[in-house]
C-alpha positions as a LaTeX table, in Angstrom:
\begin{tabular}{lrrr}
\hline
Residue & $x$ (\AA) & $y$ (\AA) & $z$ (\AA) \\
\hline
Unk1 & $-47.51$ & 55.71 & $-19.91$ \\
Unk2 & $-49.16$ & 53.07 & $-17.95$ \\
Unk3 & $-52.46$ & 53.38 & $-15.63$ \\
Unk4 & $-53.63$ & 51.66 & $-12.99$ \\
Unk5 & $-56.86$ & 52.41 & $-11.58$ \\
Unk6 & $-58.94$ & 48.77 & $-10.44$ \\
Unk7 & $-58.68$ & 49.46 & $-6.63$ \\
Unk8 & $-58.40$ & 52.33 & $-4.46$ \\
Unk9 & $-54.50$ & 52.53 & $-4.82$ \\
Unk10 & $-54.56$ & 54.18 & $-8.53$ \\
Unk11 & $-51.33$ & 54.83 & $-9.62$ \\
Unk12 & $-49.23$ & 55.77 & $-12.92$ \\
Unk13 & $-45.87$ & 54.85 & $-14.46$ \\
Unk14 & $-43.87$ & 55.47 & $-17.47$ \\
Unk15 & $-41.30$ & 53.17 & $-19.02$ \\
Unk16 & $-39.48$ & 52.60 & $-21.29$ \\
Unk17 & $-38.46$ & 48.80 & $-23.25$ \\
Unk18 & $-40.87$ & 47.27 & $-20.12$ \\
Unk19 & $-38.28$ & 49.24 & $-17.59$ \\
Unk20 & $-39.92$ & 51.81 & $-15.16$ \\
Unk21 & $-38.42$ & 54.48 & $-15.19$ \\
Unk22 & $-41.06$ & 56.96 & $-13.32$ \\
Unk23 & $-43.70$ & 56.05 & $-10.95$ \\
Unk24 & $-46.14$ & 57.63 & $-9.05$ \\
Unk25 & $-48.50$ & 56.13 & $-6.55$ \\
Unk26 & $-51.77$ & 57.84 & $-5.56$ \\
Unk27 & $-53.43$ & 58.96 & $-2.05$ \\
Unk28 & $-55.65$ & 55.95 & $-1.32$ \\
Unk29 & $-57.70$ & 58.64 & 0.75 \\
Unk30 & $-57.74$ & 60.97 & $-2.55$ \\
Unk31 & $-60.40$ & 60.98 & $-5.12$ \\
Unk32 & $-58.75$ & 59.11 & $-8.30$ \\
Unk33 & $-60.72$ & 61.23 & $-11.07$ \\
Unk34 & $-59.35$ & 64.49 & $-9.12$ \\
Unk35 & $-55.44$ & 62.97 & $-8.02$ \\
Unk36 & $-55.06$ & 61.02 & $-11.48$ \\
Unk37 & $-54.71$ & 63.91 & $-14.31$ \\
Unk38 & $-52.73$ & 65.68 & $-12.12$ \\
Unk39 & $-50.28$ & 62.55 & $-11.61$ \\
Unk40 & $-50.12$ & 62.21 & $-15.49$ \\
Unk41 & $-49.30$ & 65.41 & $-16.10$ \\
Unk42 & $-46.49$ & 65.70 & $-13.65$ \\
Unk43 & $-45.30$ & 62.67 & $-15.37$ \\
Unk44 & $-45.83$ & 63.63 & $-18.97$ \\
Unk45 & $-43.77$ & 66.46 & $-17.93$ \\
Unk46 & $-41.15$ & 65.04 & $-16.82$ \\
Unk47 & $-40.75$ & 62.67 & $-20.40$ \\
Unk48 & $-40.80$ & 65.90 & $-22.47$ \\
Unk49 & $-38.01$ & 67.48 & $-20.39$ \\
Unk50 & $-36.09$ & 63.87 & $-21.24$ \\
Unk51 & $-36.90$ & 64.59 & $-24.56$ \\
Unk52 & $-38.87$ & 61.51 & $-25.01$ \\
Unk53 & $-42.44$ & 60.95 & $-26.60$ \\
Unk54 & $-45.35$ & 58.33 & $-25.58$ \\
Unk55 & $-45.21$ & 55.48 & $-28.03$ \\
Unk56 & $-48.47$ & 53.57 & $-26.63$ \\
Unk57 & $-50.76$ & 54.11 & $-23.32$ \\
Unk58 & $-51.29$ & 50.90 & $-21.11$ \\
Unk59 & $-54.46$ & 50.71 & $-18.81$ \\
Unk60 & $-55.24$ & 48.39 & $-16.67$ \\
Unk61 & $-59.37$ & 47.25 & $-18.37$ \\
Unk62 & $-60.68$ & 45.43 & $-15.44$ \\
Unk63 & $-61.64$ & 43.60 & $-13.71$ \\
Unk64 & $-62.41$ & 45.85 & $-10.23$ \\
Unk65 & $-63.46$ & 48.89 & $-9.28$ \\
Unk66 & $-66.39$ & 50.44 & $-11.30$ \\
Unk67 & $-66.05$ & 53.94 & $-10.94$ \\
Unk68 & $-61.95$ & 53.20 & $-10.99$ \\
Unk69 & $-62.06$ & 51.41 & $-14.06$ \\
Unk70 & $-64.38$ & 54.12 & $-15.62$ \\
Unk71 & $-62.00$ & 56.92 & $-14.83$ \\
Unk72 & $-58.63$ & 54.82 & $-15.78$ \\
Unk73 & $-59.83$ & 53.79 & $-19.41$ \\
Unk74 & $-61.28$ & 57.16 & $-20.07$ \\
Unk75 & $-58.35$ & 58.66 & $-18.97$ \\
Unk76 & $-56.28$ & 56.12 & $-21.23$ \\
Unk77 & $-58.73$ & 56.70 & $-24.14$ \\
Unk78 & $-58.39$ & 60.59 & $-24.07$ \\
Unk79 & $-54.91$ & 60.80 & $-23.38$ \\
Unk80 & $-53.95$ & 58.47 & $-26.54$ \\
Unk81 & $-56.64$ & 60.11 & $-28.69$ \\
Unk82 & $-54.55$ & 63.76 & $-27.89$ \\
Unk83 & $-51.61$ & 62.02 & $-28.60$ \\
Unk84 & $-52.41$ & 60.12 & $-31.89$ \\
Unk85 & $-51.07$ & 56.71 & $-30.42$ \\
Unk86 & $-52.66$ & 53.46 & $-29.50$ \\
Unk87 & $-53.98$ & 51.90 & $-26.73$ \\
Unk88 & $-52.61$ & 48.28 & $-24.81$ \\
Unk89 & $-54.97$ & 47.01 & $-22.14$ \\
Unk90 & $-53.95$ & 44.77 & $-19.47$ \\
Unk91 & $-56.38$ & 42.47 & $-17.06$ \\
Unk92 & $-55.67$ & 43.62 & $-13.56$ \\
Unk93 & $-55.56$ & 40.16 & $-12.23$ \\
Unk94 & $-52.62$ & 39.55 & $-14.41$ \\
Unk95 & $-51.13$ & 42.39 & $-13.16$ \\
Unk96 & $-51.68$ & 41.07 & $-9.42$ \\
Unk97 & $-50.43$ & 37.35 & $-10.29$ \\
Unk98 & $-46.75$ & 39.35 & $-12.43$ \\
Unk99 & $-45.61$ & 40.34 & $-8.76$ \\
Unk100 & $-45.88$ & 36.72 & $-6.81$ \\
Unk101 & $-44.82$ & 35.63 & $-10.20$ \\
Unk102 & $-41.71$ & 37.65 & $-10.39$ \\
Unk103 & $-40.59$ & 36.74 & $-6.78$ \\
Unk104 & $-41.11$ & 32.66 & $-6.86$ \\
Unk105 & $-40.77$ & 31.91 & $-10.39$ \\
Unk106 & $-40.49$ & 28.34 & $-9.83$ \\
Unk107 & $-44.04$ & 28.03 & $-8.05$ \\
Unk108 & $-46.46$ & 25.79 & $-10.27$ \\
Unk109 & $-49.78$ & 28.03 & $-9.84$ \\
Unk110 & $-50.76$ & 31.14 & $-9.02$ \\
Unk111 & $-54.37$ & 32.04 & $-7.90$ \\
Unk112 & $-55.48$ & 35.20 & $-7.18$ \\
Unk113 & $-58.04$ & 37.77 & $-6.03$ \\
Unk114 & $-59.27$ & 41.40 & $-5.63$ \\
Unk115 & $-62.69$ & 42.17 & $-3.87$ \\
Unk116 & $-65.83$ & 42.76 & $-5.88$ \\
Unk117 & $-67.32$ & 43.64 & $-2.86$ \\
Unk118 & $-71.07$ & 42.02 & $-2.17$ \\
Unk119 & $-69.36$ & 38.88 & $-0.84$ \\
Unk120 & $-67.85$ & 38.48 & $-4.26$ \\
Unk121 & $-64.17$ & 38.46 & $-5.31$ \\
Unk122 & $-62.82$ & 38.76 & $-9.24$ \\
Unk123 & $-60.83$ & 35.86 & $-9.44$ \\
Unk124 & $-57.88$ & 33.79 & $-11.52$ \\
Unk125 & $-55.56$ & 31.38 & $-11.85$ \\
Unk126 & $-52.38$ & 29.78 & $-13.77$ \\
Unk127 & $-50.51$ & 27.07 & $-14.23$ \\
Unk128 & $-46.43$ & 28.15 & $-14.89$ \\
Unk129 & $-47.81$ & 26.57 & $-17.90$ \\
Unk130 & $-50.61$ & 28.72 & $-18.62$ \\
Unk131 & $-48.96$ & 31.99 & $-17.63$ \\
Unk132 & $-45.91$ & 31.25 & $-20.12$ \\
Unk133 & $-48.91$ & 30.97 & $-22.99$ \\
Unk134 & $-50.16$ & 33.54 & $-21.66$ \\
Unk135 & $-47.54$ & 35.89 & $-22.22$ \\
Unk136 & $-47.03$ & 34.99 & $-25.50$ \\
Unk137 & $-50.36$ & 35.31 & $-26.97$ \\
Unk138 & $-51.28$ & 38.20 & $-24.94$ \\
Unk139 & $-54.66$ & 36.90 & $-23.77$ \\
Unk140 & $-54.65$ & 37.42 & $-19.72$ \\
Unk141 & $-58.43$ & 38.05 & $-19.59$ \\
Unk142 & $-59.30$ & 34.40 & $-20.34$ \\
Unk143 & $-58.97$ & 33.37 & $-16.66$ \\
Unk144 & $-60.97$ & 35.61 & $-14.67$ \\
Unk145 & $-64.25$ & 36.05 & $-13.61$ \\
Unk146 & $-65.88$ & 36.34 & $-11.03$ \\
Unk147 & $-66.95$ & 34.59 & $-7.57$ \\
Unk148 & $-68.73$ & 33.72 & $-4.10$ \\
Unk149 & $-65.85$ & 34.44 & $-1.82$ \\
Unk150 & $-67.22$ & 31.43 & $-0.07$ \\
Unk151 & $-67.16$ & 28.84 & $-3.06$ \\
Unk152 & $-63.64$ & 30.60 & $-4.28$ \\
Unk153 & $-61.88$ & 29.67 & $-0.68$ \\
Unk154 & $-63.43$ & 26.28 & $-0.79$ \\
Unk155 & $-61.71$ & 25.74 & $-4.71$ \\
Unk156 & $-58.33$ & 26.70 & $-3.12$ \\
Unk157 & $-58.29$ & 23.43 & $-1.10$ \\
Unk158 & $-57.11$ & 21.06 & $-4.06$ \\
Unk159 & $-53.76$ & 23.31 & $-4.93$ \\
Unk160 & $-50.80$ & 22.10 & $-5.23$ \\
Unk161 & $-48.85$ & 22.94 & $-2.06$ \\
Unk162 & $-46.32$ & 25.08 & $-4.10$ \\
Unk163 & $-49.05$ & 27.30 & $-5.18$ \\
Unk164 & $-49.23$ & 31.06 & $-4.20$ \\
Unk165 & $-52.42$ & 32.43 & $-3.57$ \\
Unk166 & $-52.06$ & 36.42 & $-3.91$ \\
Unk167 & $-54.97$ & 38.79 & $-2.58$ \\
Unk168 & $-55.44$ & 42.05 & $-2.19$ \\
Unk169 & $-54.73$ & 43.68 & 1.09 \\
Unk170 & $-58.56$ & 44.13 & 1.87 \\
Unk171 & $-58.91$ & 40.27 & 2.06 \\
Unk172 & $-56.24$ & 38.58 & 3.94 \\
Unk173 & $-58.00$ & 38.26 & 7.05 \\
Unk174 & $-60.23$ & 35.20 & 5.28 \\
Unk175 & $-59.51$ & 32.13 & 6.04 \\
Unk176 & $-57.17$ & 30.29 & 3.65 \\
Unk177 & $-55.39$ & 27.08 & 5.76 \\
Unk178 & $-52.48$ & 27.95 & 3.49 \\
Unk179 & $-49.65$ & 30.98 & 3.27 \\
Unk180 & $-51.63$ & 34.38 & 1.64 \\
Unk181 & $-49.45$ & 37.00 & $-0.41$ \\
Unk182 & $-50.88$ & 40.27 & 0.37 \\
Unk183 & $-50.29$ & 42.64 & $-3.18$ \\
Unk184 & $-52.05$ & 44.91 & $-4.95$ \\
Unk185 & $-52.24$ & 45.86 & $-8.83$ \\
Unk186 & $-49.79$ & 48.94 & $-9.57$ \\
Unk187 & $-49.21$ & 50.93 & $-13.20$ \\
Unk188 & $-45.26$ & 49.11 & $-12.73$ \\
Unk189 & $-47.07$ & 45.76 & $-13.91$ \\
Unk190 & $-49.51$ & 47.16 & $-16.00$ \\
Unk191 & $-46.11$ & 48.71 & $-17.91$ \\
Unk192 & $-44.14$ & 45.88 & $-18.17$ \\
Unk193 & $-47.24$ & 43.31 & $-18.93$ \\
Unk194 & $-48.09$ & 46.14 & $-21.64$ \\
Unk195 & $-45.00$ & 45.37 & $-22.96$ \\
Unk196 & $-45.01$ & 41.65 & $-23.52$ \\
Unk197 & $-49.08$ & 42.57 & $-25.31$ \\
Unk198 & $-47.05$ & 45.75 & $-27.89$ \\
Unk199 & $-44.20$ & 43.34 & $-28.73$ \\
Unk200 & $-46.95$ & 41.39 & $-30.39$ \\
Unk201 & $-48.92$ & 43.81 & $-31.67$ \\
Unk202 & $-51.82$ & 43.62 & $-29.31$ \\
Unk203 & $-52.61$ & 47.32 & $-29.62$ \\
Unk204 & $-56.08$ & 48.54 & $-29.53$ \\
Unk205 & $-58.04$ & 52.18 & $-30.82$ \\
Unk206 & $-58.74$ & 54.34 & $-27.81$ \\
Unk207 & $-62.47$ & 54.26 & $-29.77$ \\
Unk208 & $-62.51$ & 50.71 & $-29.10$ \\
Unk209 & $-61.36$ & 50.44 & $-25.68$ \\
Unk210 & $-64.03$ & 49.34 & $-22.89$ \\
Unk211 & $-63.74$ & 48.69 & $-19.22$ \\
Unk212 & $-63.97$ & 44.98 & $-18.35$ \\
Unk213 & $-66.35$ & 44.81 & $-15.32$ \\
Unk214 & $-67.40$ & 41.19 & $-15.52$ \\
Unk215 & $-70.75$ & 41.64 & $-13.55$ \\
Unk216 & $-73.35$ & 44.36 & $-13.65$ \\
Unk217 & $-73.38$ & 47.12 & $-11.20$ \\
Unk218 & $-75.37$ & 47.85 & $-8.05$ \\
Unk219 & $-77.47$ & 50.04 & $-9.71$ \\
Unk220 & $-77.60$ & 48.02 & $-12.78$ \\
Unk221 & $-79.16$ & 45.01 & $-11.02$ \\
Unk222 & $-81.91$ & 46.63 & $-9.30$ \\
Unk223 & $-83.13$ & 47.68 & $-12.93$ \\
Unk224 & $-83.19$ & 44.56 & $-14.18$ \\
\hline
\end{tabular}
């Protein structure tokens, strides 16, 4: 079972050998830590009637949303620890970057983006290069942080003009002077990225498992 929970369009998945083969896509207008359990379940149901069983459970570990990442990973963490399986975590950006990725495989870069709110965007970017390494070692995280939105549109100037720059919905109205590809993360890529990371044994302990927020909260700023 896959989760996806880093914006406000949670959704869930199940598949099987990196094929989806249920999906379910949240209200955007629905509260994720009421909608989400709910979704699982339906789809947990529907595997057991299959006769199947949950080998691993995929989350997507940040970055974005704080209060969607919280509710995602715990939901992950508890739902493996029931189970007695492991957890694979997935970076959301990589999830973002899989879907311009899958649909102009011959582009030499991919940069992308999901708001962080604040005038601030999460932020990352391959080479074909870097995102064929990537999927062999697993290691998506090393390429995102975070960013003025101001100093991040400026950095897309020096792209090649083959590159696709991918953004979530929310942010297509900046201005780019290049060709935007609206998209946002889904459980589907968290799945089949998930299954790239288990077919080389990057699982994790739902103990061990942590929400990747890259930046401190709100909140967590004022304290300091």
């Amino acid at each position: 079972m896959a989760i996806e929970s880093s914006t406000r369009e949670a959704s869930v998945a199940i598949a099987s050998d990196g094929n989806v083969t249920h999906s379910w896509r949240l209200d955007p207008l629905a509260r994720s830590a009421a909608a989400l359990a709910p979704a699982m379940k339906e789809l947990l149901d529907q595997v057991r009637q299959s006769g199947q069983s949950i080998d691993y459970v995929a989350v997507a570990d940040g970055p974005g949303s704080f209060t969607g990442l919280r509710i995602g990973v715990t939901s992950a963490k508890a739902l493996a620890y029931a189970l007695g399986c492991p957890v694979v975590a997935v970076d959301s950006l990589a999830c973002l970057a899989a879907i311009p990725w899958s649909q102009r495989p011959g582009a030499s870069h991919v940069a992308v983006a999901l708001n962080a709110y604040r005038g601030q965007v999460f932020v990352a970017d391959w080479t074909h290069q870097q995102w064929q390494q990537a999927l062999r070692s697993g290691d998506f995280s090393s390429q995102s942080h975070v960013a003025d939105i101001d100093s991040w549109l400026v950095s897309l100037g020096p792209l090649p003009a083959d590159a696709i720059v991918a953004v979530e919905p929310c942010l297509v109205n900046k201005q780019y002077n290049r060709d935007v590809m609206a998209v946002g993360p889904s459980a589907d890529w968290v799945a089949r990225l998930a299954h790239v990371r288990a077919e080389h044994g990057h699982f994790t302990s739902p103990m061990n498992l942590l929400p990747r927020y890259l930046r401190d909260s709100a909140a967590e700023e004022k304290l300091r």
